[in-house]
N, C-alpha and C positions, 0 to 999 in steps of 0.2 A: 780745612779740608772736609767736605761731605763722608755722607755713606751710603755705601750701597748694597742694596740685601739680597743675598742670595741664596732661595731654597736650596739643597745638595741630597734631600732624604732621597730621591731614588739613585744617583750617585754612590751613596754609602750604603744603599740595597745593593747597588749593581756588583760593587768591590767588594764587598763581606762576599757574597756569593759566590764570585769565579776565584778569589785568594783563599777561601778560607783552608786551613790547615798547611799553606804556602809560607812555610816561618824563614824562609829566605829573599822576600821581598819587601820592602816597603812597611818593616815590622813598626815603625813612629807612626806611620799613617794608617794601619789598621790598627791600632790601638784610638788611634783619634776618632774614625771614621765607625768601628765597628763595636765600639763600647757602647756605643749609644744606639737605641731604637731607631727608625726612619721617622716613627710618630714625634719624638722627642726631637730630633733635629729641626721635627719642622715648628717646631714652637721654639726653637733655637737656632735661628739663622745663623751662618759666619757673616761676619761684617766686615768689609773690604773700605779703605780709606780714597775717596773719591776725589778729582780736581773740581776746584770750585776758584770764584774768584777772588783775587789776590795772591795765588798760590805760584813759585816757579814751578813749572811742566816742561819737561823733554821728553821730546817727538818723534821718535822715525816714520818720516812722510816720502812718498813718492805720488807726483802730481803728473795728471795726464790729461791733454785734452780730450774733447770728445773720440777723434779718432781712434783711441789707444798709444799716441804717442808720449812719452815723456817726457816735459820739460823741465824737471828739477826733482832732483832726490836726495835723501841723506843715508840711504841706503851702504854707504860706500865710506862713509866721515861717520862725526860727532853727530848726535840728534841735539835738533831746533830746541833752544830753549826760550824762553818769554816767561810774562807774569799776564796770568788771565787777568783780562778786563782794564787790563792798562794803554790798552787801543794802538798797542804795538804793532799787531796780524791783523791779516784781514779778517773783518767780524765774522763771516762763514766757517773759518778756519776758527780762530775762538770758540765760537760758540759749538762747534764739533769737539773738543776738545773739555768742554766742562761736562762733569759727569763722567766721565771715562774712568775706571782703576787702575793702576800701574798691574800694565801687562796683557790692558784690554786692547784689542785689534777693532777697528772697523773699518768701511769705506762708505764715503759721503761725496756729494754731489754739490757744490757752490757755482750757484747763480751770477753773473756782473753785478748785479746789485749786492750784493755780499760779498762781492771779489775786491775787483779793481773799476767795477763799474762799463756803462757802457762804452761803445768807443765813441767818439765826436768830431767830426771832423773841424769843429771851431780850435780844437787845441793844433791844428796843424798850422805853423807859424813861418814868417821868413823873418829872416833878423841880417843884417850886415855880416860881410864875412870880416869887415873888421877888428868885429866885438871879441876876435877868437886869437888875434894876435897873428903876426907876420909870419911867424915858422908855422901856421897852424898849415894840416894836409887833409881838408875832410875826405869821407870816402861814403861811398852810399852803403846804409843800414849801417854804420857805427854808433853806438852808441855812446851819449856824453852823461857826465855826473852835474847835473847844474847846481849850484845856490840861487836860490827864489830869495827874491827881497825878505818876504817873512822868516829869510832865517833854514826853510824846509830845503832839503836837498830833492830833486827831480830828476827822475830817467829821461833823455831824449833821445832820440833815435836821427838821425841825419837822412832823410828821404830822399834829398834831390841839392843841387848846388852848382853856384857859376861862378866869375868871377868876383861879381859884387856880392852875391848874398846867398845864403845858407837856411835851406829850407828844414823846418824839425817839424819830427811829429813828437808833442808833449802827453801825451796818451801814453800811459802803462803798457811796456808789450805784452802782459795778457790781460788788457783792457777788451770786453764784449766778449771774453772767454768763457764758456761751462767750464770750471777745473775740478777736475775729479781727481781725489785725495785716500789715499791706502794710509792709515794713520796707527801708529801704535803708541800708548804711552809708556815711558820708560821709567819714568817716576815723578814723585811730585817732592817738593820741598818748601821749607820757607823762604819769603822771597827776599831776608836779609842775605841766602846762602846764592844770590847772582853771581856767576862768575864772572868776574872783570873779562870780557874778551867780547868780541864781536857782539853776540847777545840776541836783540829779535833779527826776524826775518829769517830766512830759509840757508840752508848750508853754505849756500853764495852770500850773505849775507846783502841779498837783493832780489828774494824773490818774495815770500810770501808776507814780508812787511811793508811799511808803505812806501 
């Protein structure tokens, strides 16, 4: 876990000044804040415990296109957990995420290249209907969970379909996206302390992993 240093001497000017002789507020924190000079604080930073990688971090994100629309949030659930640097998230999202201190807010901007990439129209594929089995009933824009020969699991999306065959777009739905990310971190931990459950990717446990 990093650190991050935070001046606070005009802070503990500002608080000694408008509390002072106020013995019914915050009396542990004007004893911390205003024992000490502003000159002194500043040659004595507080030091705050930073995400860095290898570390588990949980997240509350809500992600928005350019529009101002929403397309996934943990606003509402459990916050995103991962281990930085383990190529779990999208690297836009990681990499916003390292240096943060539990309980830092910001909002960042990911590019397709740092996202899910551009869109392509080569990944739009037809395949037999099939490969999907007799009861299957496709429906246009549903999406399927594939296994890829190597093993990876794929989002595909069902575009178009006839009798014989089944057209997929293999493109990430926010494939060619700007996603804009409101991020808080909630804390950091060692990454022995993973909770067994769901784990990377976003409260759907399909959105901001791969």
């Amino acid at each position: 876990m990093g650190t991050k240093i935070i001046p606070i001497a005009a802070l503990a000017q500002e608080f000694c000044l408008t509390n002072q002789g106020k013995n019914n507020i915050l009396i542990d924190a004007h004893r911390i804040l205003c024992d000490f000079s502003p000159a002194k604080l500043a040659k004595e930073p507080i030091q705050l415990t930073t995400a860095k990688k290898g570390d588990l971090v949980f997240v509350h994100y809500t992600g928005k296109f350019d529009s101002g629309e929403v397309f996934d949030t943990s606003a509402d659930g459990t916050p995103l957990h991962f281990i930085l640097g383990e190529g779990d998230i999208i690297e836009g999202f990681d990499k916003a995420v390292t240096g943060m201190a539990i309980g830092e807010k910001k909002t960042v901007k990911i590019a397709p290249e740092q996202g899910y990439g551009e869109y392509s129209e080569d990944r739009v594929i037809s395949t037999d209907r099939k490969n999907f089995g007799e009861d299957f009933t496709p429906e246009v824009d549903q999406q399927l969970a594939l296994q890829m020969e190597n093993g990876e699991r794929a989002i595909a999306t069902i575009v178009d379909f006839d009798d014989d065959t089944v057209t997929l777009d293999m493109n990430h739905p926010l494939a060619g996206e700007n996603l804009h990310f409101e991020l808080e971190l909630v804390d950091i931990k060692d990454a022995s302390e993973m909770p067994q459950s769901c784990g990377s990717g976003c409260s759907s446990c399909s959105g901001c992993g791969h």
